[in-house]
N, C-alpha and C positions, 0 to 999 in steps of 0.2 A: 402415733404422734408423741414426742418428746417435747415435754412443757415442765418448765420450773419457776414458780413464783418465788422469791424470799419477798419477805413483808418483815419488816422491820419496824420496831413502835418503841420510841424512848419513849420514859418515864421521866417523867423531872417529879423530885418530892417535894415537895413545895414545905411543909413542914420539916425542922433541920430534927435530923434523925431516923423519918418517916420513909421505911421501904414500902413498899407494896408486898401483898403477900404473895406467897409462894405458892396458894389455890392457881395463880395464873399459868406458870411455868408447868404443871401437871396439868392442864388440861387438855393438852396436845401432846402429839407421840415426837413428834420432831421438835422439839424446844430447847433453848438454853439460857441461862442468865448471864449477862457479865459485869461483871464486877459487887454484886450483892452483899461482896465483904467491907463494902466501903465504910470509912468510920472518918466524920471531920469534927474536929475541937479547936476554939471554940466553937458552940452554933449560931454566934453572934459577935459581931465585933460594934462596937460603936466611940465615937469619935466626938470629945468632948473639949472646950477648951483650948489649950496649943497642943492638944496630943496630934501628932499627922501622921504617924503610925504604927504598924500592926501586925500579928502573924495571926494564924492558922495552920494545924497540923492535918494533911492528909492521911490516912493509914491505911494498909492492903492489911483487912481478917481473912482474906478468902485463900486460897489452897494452891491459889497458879498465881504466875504473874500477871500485874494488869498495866494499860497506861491508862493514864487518867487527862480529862482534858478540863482547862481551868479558863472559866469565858463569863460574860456578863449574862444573866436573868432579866426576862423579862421581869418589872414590880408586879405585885398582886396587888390584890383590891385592899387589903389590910395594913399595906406601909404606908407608912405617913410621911406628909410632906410631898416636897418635890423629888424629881430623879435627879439623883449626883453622879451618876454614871462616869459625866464627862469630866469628873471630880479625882476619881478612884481610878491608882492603877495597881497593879500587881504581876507579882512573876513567883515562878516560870509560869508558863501558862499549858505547859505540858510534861507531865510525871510518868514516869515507869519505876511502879513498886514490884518486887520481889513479897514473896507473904510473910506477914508479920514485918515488914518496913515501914515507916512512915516518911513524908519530906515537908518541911516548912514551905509557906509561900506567903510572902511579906505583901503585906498593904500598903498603900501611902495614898493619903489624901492631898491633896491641893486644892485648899478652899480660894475662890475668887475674892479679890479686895472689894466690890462690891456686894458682897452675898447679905442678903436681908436676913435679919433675925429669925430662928425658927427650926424647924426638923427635917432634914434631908434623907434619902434613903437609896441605895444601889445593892441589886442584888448579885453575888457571886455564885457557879453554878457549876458543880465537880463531879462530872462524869464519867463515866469508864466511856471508853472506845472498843468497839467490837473489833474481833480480830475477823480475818476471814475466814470460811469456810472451807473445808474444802470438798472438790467436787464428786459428785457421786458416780460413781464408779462404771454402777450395772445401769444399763438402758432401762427405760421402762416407756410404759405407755399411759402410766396414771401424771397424774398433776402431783405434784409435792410442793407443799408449804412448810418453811423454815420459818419460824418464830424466835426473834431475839429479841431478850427486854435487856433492856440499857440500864443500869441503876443508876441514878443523881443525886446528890443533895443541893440545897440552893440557901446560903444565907445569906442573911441582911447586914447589909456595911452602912449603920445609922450614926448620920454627921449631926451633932446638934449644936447650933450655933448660936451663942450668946454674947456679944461681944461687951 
């Protein structure tokens, strides 16, 4: 009987900087990481005043090429305020770096004319995209599990609003 699972498990880092370690990727014979080179600056942008917006540097440290996929976070328990998600946008929302390249991706806020004074908070979340596999060659008759970890970062795009 010929059986293949992949099982696939992103990682989102919820802290900006914070990979997971690499005990994970060695513990299994069939493993791979992608994107683990990810590097984003700043790890915070925040939105004060008339400022409406903002960059961010994506950079590939890793050794192949990667693309990277650029999309809204779910808030954690630690932001404060409300969600401005529908406040924030940004582009491109999807990057292919070469190693050692980096690409801007521009923020902009659009605060509502009614917005109540106070702390608003959306999160941005920059992922590598897994490429595909490819397929195994020799027949077999065991089960094979492919383990891919996804690397993320996710930062906080904090509106504070004082009028």
């Amino acid at each position: 009987m010929k059986s293949a699972l992949t099982l696939m498990i992103f990682l989102l880092a919820i802290q900006p900087g914070f990979l997971y370690p690499s005990f994970l990727s060695s513990a299994l014979a069939d493993t791979r990481g992608v994107g683990k080179g990810i590097l984003v600056a700043p790890v915070k942008l925040e939105f004060e005043g008339r400022t409406r917006s903002g960059t961010f540097k994506i950079m590939n440290r890793d050794s192949v090429p990667v693309d990277y996929r650029v999309e809204f976070a779910p808030l954690i328990e630690k932001d404060k305020g409300g969600d401005a998600k529908d406040w924030v946008r940004f582009s491109p929302r999807r990057v292919s770096l070469r190693p050692g390249e980096h690409q801007t991706v521009r923020v902009v806020v659009r605060k509502p004319l009614d917005l109540v004074p106070g702390e608003y908070t959306a999160r941005i979340l920059v992922q590598a995209i897994p490429r595909p596999r490819e397929k195994a060659t020799e027949p077999t008759d065991k089960i094979q599990v492919n383990l891919d970890i996804v690397y993320g970062i996710s930062i906080p795009v904090i509106i504070k609003h004082n009028p």
